[in-house]
C-alpha positions as CSV (number, residue, x, y, z in Angstrom):
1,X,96.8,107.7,92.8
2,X,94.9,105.0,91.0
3,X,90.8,104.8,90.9
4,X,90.1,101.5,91.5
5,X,86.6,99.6,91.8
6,X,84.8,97.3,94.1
7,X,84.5,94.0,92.1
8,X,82.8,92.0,94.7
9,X,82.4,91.1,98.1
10,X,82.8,87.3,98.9
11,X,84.2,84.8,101.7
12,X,87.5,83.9,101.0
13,X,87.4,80.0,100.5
14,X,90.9,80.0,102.1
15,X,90.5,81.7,105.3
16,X,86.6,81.7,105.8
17,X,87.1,85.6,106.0
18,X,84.9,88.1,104.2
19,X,87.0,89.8,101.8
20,X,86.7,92.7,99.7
21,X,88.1,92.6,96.1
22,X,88.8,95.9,94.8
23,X,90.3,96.1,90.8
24,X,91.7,99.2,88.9
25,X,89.4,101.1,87.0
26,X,91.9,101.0,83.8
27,X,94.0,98.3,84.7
28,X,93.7,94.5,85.6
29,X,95.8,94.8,89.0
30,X,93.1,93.4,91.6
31,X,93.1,93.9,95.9
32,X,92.0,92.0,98.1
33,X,91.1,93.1,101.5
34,X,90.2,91.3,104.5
35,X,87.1,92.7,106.3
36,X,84.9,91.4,109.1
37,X,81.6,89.9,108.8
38,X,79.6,93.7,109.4
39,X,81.8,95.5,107.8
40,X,81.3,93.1,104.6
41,X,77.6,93.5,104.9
42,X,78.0,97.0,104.7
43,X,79.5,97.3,101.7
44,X,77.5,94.5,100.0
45,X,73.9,96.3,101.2
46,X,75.3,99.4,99.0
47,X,77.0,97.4,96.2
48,X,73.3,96.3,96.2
49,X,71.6,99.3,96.7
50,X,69.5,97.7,99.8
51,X,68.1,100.7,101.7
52,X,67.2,99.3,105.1
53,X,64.7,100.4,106.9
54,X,66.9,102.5,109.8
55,X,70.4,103.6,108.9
56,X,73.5,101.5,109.4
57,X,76.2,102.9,110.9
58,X,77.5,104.0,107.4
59,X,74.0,105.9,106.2
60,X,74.4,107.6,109.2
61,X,77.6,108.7,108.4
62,X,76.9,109.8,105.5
63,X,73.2,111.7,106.1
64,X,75.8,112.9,109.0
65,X,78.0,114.4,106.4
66,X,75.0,115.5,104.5
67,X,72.8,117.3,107.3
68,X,76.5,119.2,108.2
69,X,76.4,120.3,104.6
70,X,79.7,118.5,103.8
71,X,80.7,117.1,100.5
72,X,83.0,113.9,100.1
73,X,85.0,114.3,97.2
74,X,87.0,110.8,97.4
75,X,88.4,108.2,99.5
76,X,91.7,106.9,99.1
77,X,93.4,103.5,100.4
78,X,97.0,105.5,101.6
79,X,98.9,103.2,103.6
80,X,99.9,99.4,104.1
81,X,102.3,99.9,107.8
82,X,102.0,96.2,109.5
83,X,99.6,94.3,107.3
84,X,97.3,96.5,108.4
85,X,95.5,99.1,105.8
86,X,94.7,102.8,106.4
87,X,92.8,104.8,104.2
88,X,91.5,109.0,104.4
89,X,88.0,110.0,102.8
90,X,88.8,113.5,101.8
91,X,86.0,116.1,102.1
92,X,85.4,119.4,102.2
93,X,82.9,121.5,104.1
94,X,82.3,125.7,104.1
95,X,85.5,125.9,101.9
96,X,87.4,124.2,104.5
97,X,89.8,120.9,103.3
98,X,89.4,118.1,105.7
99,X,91.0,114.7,106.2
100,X,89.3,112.1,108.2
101,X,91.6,109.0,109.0
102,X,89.9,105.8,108.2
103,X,89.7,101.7,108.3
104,X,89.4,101.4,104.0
105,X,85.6,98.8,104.8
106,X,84.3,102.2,106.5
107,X,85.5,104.7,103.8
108,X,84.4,102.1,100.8
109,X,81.3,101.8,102.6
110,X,80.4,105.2,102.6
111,X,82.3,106.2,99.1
112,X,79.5,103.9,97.9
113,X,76.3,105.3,99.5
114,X,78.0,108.6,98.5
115,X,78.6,107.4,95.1
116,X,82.3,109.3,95.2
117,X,85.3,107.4,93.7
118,X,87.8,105.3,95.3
119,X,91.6,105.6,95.0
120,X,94.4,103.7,96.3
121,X,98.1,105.0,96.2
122,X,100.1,103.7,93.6
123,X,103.2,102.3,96.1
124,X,100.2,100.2,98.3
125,X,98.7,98.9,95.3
126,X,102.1,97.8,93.6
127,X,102.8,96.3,96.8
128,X,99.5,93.8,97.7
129,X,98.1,93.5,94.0
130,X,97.7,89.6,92.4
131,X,97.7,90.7,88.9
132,X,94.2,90.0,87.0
133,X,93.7,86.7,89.4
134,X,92.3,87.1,92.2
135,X,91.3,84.8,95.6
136,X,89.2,81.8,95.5
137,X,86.0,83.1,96.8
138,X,82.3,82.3,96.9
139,X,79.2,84.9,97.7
140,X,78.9,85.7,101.4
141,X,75.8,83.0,102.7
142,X,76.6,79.8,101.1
């Protein structure tokens, strides 16, 4: 496993897609993931630390995970089957292990608001990095 980082959150100048650009914590391999537009938002309003005035979706989840007395200890990016990503946000609650299966914008998205760290598996990252360059972007609004 490898702890990576969200670096930003942009539109790909390319595709006009939001994308999410994840980098290794002690490396300079760099991830881009391809999100949608709410999903994006999500993770940007906690990159941010914008506290709206209802919860999202994702600060439900986690006062959800809170009010259950649960405790998210990471989330990890596991899988690349299809072009398609999977990730797990790993947790534990009275003693019990759990696993929940999970798009990676969702588990970011809630690693951030829970402030737990990220990991992706070694063989997923090897596979999809771009080295220390990464994809033309520019901020998501312009």
């Amino acid at each position: 496993m490898v702890e990576i980082k969200v670096v930003k959150v942009a539109i790909d100048v390319n595709t006009k897609m939001p994308v999410i650009v994840l980098k290794e914590k002690r490396g300079e391999k760099t991830l881009p993931i391809w999100v949608g537009l709410f999903e994006a938002q999500g993770i940007d309003l906690a990159l941010e630390n914008v506290k709206p005035p209802r919860p999202l979706t994702h600060d439900l989840a986690k006062l959800l995970i809170e009010k259950l007395h649960g405790e998210v200890d990471k989330v990890v990016i596991s899988d690349l089957v299809n072009n398609t990503f999977y990730a797990r946000i790993i947790m534990r609650r009275n003693g019990e292990n759990l696993e929940v299966d999970s798009r990676p914008s969702d588990a970011i998205a809630i690693a951030l608001r829970l402030k737990v760290p990220i990991f992706i598996d070694e063989a997923v990252l090897d596979k999809v990095a771009v080295g220390s360059k990464s994809v033309e972007t520019k901020p998501i609004g312009d």
